[in-house]
C-alpha positions as a Markdown table, in Angstrom:
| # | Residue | x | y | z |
|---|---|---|---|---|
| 1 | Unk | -17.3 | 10.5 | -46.0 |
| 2 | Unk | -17.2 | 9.6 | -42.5 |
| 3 | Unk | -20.1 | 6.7 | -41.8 |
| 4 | Unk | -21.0 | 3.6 | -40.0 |
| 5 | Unk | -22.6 | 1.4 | -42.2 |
| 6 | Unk | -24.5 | -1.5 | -40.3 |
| 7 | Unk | -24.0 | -5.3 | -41.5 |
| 8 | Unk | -27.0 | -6.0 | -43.3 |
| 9 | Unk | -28.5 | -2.5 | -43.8 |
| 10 | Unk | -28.5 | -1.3 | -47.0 |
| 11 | Unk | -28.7 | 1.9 | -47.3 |
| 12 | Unk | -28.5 | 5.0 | -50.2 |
| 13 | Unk | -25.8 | 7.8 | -49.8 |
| 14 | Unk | -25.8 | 11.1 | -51.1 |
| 15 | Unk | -22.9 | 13.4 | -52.3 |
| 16 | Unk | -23.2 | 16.7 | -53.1 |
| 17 | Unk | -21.1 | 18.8 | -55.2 |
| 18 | Unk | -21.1 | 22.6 | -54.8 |
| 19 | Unk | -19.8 | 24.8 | -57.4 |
| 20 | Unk | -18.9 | 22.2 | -59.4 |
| 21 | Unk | -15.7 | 23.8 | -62.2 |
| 22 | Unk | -18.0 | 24.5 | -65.6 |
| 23 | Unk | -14.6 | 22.6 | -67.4 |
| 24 | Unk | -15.5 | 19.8 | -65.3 |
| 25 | Unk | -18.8 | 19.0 | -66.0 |
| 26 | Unk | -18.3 | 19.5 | -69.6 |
| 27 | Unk | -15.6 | 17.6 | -70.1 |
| 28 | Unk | -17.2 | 14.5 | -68.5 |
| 29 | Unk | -20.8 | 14.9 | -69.1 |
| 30 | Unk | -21.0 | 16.5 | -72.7 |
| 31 | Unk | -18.1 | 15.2 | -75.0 |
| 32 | Unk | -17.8 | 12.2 | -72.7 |
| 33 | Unk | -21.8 | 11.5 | -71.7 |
| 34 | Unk | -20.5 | 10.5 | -68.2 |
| 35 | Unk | -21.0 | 12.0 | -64.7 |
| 36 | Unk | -18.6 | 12.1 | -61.8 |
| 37 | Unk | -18.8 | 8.6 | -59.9 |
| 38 | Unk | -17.7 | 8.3 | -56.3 |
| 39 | Unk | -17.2 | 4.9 | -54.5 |
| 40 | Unk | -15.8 | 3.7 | -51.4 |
| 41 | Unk | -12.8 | 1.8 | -51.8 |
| 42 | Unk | -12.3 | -0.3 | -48.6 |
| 43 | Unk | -13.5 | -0.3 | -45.2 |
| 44 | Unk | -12.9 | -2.3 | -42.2 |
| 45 | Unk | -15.3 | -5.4 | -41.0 |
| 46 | Unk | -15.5 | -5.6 | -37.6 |
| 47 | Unk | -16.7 | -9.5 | -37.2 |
| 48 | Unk | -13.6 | -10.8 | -39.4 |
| 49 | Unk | -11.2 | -8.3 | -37.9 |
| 50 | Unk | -9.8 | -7.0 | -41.3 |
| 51 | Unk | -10.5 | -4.6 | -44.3 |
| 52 | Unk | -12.6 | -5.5 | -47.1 |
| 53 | Unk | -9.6 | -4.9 | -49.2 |
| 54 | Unk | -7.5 | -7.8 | -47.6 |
| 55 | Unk | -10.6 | -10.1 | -47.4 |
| 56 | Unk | -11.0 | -9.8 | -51.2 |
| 57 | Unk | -7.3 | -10.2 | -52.2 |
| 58 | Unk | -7.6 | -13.3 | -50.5 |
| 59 | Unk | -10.5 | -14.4 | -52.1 |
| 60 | Unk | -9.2 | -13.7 | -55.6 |
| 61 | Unk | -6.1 | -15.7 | -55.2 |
| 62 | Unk | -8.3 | -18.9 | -55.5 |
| 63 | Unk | -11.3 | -17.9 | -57.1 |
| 64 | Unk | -12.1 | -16.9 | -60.4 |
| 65 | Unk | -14.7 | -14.1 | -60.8 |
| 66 | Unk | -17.7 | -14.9 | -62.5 |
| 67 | Unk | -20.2 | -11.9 | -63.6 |
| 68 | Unk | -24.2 | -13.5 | -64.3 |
| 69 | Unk | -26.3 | -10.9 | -66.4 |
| 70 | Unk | -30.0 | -11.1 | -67.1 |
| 71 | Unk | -32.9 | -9.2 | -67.8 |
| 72 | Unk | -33.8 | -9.9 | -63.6 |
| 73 | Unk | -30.4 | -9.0 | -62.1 |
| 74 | Unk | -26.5 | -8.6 | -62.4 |
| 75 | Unk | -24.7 | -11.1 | -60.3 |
| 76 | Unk | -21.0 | -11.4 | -59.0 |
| 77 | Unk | -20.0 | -14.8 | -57.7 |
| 78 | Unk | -16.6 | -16.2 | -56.9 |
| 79 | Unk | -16.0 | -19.8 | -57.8 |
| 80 | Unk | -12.8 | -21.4 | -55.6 |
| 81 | Unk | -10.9 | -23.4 | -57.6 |
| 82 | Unk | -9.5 | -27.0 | -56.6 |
| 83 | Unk | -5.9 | -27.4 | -58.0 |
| 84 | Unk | -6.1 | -23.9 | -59.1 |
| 85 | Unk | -7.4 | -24.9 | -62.4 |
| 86 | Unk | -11.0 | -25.7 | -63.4 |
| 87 | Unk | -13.1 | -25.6 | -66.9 |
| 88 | Unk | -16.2 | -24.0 | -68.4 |
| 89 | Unk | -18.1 | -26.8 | -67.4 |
| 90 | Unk | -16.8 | -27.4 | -64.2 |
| 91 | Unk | -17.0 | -24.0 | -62.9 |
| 92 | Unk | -20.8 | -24.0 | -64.3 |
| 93 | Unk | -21.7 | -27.2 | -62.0 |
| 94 | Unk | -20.0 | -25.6 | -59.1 |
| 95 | Unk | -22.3 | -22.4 | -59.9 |
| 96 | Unk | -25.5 | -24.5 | -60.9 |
| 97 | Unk | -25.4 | -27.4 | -60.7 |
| 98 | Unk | -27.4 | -29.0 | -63.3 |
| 99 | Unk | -29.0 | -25.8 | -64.2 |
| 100 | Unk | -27.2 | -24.8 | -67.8 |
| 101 | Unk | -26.8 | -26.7 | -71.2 |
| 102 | Unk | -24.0 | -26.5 | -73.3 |
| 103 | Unk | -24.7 | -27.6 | -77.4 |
| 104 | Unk | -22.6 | -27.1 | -80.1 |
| 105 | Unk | -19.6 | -25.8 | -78.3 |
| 106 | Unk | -22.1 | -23.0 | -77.1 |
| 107 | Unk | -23.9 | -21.9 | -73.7 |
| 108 | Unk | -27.6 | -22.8 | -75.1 |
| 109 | Unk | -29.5 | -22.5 | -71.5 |
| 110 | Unk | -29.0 | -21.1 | -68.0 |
| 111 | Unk | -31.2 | -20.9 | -65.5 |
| 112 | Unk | -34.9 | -20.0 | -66.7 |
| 113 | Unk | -33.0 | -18.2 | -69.7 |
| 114 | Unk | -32.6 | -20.3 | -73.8 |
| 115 | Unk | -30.7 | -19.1 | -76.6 |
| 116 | Unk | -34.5 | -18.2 | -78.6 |
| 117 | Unk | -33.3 | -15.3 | -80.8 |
| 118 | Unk | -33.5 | -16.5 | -84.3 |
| 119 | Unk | -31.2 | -15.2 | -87.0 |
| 120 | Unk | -30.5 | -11.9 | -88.4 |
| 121 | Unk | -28.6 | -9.3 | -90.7 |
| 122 | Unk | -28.5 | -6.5 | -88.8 |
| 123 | Unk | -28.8 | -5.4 | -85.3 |
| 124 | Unk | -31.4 | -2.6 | -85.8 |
| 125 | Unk | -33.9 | -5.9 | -87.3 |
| 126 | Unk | -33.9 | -6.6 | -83.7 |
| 127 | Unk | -35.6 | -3.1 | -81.8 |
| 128 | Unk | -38.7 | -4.8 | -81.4 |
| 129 | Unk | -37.4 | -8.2 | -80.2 |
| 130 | Unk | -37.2 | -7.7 | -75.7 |
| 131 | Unk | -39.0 | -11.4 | -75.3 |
| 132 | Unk | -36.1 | -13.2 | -76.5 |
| 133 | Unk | -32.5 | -13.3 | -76.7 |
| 134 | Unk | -29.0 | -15.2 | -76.6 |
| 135 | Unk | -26.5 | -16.2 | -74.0 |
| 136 | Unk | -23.0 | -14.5 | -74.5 |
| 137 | Unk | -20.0 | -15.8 | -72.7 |
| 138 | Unk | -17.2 | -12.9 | -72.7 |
| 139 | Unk | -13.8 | -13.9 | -71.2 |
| 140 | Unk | -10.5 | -12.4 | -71.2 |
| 141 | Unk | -7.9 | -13.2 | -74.1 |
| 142 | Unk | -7.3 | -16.9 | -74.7 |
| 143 | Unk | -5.9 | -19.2 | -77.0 |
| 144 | Unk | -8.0 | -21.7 | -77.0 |
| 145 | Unk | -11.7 | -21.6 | -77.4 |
| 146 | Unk | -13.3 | -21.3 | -73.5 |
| 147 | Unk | -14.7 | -24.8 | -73.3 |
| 148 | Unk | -11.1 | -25.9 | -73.8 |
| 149 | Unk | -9.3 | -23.3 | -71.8 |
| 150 | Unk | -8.5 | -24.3 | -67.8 |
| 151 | Unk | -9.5 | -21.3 | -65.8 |
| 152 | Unk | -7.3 | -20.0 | -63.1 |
| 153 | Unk | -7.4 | -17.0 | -60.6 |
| 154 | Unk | -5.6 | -14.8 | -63.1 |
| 155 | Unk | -8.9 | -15.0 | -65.6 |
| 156 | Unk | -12.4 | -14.0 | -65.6 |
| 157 | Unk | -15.7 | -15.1 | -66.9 |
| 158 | Unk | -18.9 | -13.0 | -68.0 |
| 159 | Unk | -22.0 | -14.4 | -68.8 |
| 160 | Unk | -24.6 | -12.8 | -70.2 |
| 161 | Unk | -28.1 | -13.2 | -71.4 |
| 162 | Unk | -29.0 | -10.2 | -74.0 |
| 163 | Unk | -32.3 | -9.6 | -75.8 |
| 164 | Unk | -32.9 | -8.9 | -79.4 |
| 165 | Unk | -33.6 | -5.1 | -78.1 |
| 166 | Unk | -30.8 | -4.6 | -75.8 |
| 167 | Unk | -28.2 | -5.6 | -79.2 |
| 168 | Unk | -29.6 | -3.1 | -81.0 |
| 169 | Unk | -29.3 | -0.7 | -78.5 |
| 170 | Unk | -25.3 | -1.4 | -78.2 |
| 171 | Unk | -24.0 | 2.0 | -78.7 |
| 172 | Unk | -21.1 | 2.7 | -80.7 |
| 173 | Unk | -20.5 | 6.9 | -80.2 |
| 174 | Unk | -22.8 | 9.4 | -78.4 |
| 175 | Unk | -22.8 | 12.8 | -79.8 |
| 176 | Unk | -24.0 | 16.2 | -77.6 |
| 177 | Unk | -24.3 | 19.9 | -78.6 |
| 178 | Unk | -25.8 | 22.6 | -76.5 |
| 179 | Unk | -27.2 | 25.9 | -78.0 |
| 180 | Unk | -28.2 | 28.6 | -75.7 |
| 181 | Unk | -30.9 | 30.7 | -76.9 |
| 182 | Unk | -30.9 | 29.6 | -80.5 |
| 183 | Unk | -32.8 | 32.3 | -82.7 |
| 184 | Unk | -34.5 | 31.8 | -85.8 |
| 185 | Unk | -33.7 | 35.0 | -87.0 |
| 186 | Unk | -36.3 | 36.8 | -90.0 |
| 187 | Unk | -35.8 | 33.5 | -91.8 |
| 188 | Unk | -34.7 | 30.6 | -90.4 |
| 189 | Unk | -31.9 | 29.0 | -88.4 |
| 190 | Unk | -30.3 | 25.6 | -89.2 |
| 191 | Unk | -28.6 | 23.6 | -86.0 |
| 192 | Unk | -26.1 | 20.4 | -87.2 |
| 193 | Unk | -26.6 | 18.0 | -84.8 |
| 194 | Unk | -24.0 | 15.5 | -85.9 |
| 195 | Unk | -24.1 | 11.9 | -87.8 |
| 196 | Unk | -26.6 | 9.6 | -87.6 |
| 197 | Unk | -26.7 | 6.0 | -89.3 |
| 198 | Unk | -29.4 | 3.6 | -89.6 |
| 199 | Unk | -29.7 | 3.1 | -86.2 |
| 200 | Unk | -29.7 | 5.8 | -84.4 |
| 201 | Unk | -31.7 | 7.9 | -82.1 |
| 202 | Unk | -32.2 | 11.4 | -82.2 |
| 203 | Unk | -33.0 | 13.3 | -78.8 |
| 204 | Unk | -33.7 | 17.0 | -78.7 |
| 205 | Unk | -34.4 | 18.5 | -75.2 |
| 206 | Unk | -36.3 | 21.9 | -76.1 |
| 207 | Unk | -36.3 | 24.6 | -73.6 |
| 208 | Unk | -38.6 | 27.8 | -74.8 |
| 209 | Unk | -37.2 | 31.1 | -74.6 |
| 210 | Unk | -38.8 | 34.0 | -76.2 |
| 211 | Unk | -40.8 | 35.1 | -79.3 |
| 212 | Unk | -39.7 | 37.7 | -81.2 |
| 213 | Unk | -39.8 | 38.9 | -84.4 |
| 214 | Unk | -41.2 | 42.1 | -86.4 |
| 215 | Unk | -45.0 | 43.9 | -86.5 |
| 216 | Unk | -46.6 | 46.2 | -88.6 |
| 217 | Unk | -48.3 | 48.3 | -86.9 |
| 218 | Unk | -51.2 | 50.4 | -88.7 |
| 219 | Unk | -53.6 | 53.3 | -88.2 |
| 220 | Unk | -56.1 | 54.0 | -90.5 |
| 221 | Unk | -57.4 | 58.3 | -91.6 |
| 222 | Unk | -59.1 | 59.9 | -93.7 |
| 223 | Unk | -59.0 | 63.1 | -95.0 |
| 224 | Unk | -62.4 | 65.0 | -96.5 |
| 225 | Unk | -62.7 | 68.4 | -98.1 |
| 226 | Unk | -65.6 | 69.9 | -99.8 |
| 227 | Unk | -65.4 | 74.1 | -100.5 |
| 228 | Unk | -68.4 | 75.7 | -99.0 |
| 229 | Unk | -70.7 | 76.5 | -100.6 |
| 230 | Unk | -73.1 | 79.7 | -101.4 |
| 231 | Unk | -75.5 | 81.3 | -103.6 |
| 232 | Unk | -73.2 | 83.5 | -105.6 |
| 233 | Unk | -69.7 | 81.2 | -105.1 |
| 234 | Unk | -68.3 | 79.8 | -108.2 |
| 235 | Unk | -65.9 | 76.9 | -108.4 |
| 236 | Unk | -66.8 | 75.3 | -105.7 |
| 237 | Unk | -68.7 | 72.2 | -107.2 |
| 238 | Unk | -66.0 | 69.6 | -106.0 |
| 239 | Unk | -65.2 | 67.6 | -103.3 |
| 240 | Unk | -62.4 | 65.2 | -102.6 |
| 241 | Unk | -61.8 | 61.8 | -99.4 |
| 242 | Unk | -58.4 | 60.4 | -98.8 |
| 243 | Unk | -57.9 | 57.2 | -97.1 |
| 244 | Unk | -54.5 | 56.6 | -96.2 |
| 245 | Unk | -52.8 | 54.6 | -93.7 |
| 246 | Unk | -49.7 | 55.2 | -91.1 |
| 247 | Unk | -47.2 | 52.2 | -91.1 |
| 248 | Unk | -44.7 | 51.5 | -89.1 |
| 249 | Unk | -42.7 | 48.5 | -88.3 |
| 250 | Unk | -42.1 | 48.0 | -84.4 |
| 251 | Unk | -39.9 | 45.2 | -83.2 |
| 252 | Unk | -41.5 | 43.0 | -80.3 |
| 253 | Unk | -40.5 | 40.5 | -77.6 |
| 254 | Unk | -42.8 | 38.4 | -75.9 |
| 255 | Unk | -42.2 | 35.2 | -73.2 |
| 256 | Unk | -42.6 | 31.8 | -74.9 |
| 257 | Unk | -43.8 | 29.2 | -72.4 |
| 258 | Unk | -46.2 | 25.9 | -71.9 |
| 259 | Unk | -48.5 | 28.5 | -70.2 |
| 260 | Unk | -48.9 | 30.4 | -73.7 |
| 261 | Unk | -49.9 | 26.9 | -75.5 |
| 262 | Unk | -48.1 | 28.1 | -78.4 |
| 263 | Unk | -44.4 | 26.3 | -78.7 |
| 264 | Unk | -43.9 | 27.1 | -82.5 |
| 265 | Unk | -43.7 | 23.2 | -82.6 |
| 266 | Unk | -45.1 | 23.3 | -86.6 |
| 267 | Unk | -42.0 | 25.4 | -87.0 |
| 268 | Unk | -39.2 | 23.3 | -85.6 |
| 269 | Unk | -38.3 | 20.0 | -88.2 |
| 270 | Unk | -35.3 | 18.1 | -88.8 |
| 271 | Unk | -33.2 | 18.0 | -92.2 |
| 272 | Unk | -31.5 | 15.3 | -93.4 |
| 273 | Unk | -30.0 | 15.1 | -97.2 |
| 274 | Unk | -32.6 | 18.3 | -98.1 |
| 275 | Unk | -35.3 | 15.7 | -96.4 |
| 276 | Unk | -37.3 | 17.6 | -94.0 |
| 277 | Unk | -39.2 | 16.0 | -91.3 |
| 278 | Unk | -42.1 | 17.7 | -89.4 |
| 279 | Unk | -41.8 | 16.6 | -86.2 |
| 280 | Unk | -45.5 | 16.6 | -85.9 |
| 281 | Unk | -45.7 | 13.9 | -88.9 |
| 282 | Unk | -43.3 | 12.1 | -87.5 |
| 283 | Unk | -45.2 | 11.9 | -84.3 |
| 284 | Unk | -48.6 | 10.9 | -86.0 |
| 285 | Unk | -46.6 | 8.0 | -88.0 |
| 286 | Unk | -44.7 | 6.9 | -84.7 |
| 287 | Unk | -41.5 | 7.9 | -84.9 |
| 288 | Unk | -41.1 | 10.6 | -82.8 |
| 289 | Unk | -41.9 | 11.1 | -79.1 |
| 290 | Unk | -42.7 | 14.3 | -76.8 |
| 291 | Unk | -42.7 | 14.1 | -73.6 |
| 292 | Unk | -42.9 | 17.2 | -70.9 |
| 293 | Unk | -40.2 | 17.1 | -68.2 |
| 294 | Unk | -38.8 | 19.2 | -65.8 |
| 295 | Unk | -35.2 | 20.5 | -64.3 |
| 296 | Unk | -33.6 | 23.4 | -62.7 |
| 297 | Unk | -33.6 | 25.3 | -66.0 |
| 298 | Unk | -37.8 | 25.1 | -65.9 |
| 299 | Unk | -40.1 | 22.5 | -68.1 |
| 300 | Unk | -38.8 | 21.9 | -71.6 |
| 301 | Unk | -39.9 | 19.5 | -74.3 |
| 302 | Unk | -38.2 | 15.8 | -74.9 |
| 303 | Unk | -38.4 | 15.0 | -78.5 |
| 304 | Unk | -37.3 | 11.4 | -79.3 |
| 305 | Unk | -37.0 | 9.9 | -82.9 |
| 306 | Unk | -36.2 | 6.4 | -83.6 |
| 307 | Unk | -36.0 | 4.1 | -87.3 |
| 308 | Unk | -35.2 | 7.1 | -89.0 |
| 309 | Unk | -34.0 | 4.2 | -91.7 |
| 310 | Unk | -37.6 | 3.4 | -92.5 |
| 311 | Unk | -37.9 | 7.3 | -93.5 |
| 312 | Unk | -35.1 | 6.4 | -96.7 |
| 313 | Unk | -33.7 | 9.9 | -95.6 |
| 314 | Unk | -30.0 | 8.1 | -96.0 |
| 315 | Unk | -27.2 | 7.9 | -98.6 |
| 316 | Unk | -25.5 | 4.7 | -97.9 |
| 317 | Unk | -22.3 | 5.0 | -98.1 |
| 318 | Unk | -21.7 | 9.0 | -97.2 |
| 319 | Unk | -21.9 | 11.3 | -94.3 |
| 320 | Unk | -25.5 | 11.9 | -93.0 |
| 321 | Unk | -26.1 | 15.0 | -91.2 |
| 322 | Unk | -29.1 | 15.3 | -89.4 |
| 323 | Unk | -29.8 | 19.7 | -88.6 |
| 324 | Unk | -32.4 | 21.4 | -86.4 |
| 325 | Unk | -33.9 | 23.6 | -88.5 |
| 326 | Unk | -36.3 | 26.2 | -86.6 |
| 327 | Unk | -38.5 | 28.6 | -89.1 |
| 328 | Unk | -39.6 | 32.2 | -88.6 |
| 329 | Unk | -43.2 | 32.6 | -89.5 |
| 330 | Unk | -43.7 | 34.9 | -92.0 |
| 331 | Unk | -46.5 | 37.7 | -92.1 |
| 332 | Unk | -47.2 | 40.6 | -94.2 |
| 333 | Unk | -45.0 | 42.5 | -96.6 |
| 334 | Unk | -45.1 | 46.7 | -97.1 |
| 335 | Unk | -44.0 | 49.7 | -97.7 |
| 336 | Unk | -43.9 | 51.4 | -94.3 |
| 337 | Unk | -44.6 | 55.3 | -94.0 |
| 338 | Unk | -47.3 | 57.4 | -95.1 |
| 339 | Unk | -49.9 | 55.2 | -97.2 |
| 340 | Unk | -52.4 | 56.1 | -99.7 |
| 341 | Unk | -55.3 | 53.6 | -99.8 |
| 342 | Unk | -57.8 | 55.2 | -101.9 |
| 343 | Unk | -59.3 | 58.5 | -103.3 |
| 344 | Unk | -62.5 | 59.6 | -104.3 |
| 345 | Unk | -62.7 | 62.5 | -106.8 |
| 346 | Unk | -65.3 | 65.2 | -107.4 |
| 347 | Unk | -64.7 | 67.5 | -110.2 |
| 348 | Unk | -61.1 | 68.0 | -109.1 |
| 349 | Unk | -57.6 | 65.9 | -110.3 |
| 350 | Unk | -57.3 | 62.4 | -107.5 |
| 351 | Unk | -53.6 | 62.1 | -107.8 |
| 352 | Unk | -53.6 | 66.0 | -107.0 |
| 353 | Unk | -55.0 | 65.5 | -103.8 |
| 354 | Unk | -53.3 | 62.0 | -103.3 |
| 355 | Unk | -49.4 | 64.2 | -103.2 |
| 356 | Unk | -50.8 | 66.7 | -101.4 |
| 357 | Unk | -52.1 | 64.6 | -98.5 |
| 358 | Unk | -48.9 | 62.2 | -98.7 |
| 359 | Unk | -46.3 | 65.0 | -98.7 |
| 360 | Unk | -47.9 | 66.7 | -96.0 |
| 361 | Unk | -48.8 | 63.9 | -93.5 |
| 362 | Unk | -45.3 | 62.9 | -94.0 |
| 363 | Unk | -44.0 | 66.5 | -93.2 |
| 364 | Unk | -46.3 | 66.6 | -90.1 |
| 365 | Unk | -45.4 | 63.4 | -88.5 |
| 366 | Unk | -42.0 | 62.5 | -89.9 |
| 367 | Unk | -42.4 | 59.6 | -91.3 |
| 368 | Unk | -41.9 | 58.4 | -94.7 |
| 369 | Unk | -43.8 | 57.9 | -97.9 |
| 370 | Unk | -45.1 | 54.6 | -98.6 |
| 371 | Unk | -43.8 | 53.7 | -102.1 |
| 372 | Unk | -47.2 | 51.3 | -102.6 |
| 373 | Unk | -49.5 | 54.2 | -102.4 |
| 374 | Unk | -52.3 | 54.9 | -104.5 |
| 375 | Unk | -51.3 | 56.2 | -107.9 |
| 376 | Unk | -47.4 | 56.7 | -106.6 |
| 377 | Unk | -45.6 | 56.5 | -110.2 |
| 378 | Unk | -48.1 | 59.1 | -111.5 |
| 379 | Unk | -47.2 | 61.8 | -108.9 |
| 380 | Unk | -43.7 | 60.7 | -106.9 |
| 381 | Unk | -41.9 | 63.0 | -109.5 |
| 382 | Unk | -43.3 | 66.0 | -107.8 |
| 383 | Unk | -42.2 | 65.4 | -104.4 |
| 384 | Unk | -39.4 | 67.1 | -103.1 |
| 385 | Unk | -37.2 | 64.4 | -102.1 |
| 386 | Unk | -34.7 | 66.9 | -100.1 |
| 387 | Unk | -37.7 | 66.9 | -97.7 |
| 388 | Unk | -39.1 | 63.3 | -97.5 |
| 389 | Unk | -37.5 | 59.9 | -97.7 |
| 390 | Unk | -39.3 | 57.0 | -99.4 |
| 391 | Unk | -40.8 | 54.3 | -97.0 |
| 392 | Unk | -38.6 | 51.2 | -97.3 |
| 393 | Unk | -40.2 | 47.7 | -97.5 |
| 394 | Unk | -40.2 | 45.1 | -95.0 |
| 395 | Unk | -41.5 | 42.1 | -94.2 |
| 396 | Unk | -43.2 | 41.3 | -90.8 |
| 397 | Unk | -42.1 | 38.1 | -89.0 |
| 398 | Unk | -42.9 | 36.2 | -86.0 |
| 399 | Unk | -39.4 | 34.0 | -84.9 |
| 400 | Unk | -38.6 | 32.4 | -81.4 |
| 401 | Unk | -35.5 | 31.6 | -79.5 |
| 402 | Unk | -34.9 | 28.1 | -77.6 |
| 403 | Unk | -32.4 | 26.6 | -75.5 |
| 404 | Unk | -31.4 | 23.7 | -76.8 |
| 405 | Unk | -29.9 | 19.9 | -75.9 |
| 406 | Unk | -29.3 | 17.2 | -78.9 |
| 407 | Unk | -27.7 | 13.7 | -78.2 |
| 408 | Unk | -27.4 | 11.4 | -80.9 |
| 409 | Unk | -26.8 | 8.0 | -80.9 |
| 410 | Unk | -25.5 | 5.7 | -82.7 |
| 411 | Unk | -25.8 | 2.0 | -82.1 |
| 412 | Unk | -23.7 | -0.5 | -83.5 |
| 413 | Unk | -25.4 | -2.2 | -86.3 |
């Protein structure tokens, strides 16, 4: 990058990487969870009349670096050191004066910031707690404990001031997967996600796709006959009415989108040791979160679920797999073809007229014999088979494809 920055300007820059290798970015971003980082690494000051590089290797040969966190800002200060060698205490004075409090061998107090945590068992007791917290101080390797160690240029001192929240969100593994277009097929479709422990968070990013599945599609006849009939005609005093149906199964695709209203949301849960969660109860109770967000891909869904240990979903002590599991909704089940519904009988043998109008509707059209028709067991024996083929039966289904993103993490606990 080739810029001017102005002393005392502060100002935002922008680098943008075009067709970025695929290896790359998944690499870094989904087994690692990091993104490229660029930085500038030295630049020249004009008032001083050297690089930045040369000003701070001066500096760091007689200072120690001492990193301040809190909640209100991250701070890097550089204390000189007289003799080369200072204390804890000595280098806290030089920072602040009389602005800390060291009890029982511990930082207690610094600045507008007290050691006000209380005790605990386990890290995930302290989600809730973002009011208060404890100091940490974090130092290189030492052999002594830090209020008896002397400091000198070669070491380095954080302090830090971490709420009851921020502990339990300490994470100890991140875990991605990516699905593209994950169908639910005429059933259902289960997604592992990857281990969870009592603290962890689940985060699904849900991108719709498609609904798809398969219809029964119907058409309802009816077939009358009644001989004519005249003065002198004998054998005519009957009359007969067919109603029959034609079936047939057609496969359909449809967009799925926020504009349709429908995301088959009461069809996607999570399964944990046979446990499965509706994400929709899980929302009502509080422990899950939607929120509607958009990237280059289009809008998508942000699921979030938190204290899944106060579900008692988990075997202590064993592997806990948490799955996606997304569920095809299931619709009618028949015998597709040539269907007989009914038949009303005057004078003349139903099951009769009930083959004759199945075998030759079938013939006609092509299409099969339903095998739940109207007295089928009683006449199926008559048709010729070499001819006709029995309608097979099927199940209608609506399922739905999505893309999508799961991170899990784990916090240390």
């Amino acid at each position: 990058i080739e810029k001017t920055f102005q002393a005392g300007v502060t100002e935002d820059v922008v680098v943008e990487v075009r067709n970025a290798p695929h290896a790359l970015l998944s690499e870094n971003y989904l087994r690692r969870g990091e993104f490229i980082i660029s930085e500038i690494k030295d630049y020249f000051i004009p008032e001083l009349g050297v690089k930045y590089s040369q000003l701070m290797a001066s500096v760091k040969s007689k200072s120690i670096p001492v990193y301040e966190v809190t909640p209100f800002e991250n701070k890097l200060h550089y204390v000189g050191l007289n003799g080369k060698k200072a204390s804890f205490v000595e280098i806290m004075k030089r920072l602040y004066d009389k602005n800390f409090e060291i009890k029982n061998n511990q930082l207690q107090k610094l600045k507008q910031f007290g050691n006000n945590l209380g005790s605990f068992n386990h890290l995930n007791e302290l989600i809730e707690k973002d009011k208060t917290g404890k100091w940490f101080v974090i130092t290189n390797k030492l052999k002594k404990h830090y209020l008896e160690h002397e400091f000198t240029p070669a070491d380095s001192v954080t302090v830090s001031y971490i709420t009851g929240e921020e502990l339990a969100r300490q994470a100890q593994e991140k875990i991605f997967s990516y699905s593209k277009e994950l169908y639910t097929g005429e059933r259902e479709k289960l997604l592992p996600l990857g281990n969870i422990e009592k603290n962890s968070k689940i985060e699904l990013n849900l991108y719709p796709v498609e609904r798809k599945g398969l219809e029964l599609q119907t058409e309802n006849k009816n077939f009358y006959f009644r001989p004519p009939q005249c003065r002198n005609c004998t054998g005519n005093d009957w009359s007969v009415s067919v109603n029959f149906q034609l079936r047939k199964f057609m496969p359909f695709t449809e967009k799925l989108d926020f504009k349709t209203g429908n995301l088959e949301m009461e069809n996607v849960d999570v399964l944990i040791n046979g446990n499965v969660l509706d994400l929709g109860e899980l929302y009502k109770e509080g422990y899950a979160k939607y929120e509607i967000n958009k990237d280059s891909n289009g809008l998508y869904l942000h699921v979030a679920i938190e204290r899944i240990h106060e579900l008692n979903v988990l075997n202590p002590g064993s592997e806990n797999i948490a799955y996606l599991k997304m569920r095809a909704s299931q619709m009618e089940r028949a015998s597709e073809g040539v269907h007989i519904q009914s038949v009303k009988a005057h004078k003349t043998d139903p099951n009769v007229h009930a083959f004759r109008v199945a075998t030759i509707e079938s013939y006609q059209r092509k299409m099969p014999i339903s095998i739940e028709s109207w007295g089928y067991k009683t006449w199926e024996r008559h048709v010729p088979w070499s001819e006709h083929k029995k309608g097979e039966v099927k199940r209608a289904f609506s399922g739905f494809s999505m893309d999508v993103v799961s991170t899990i993490t784990n916090f240390i606990n």
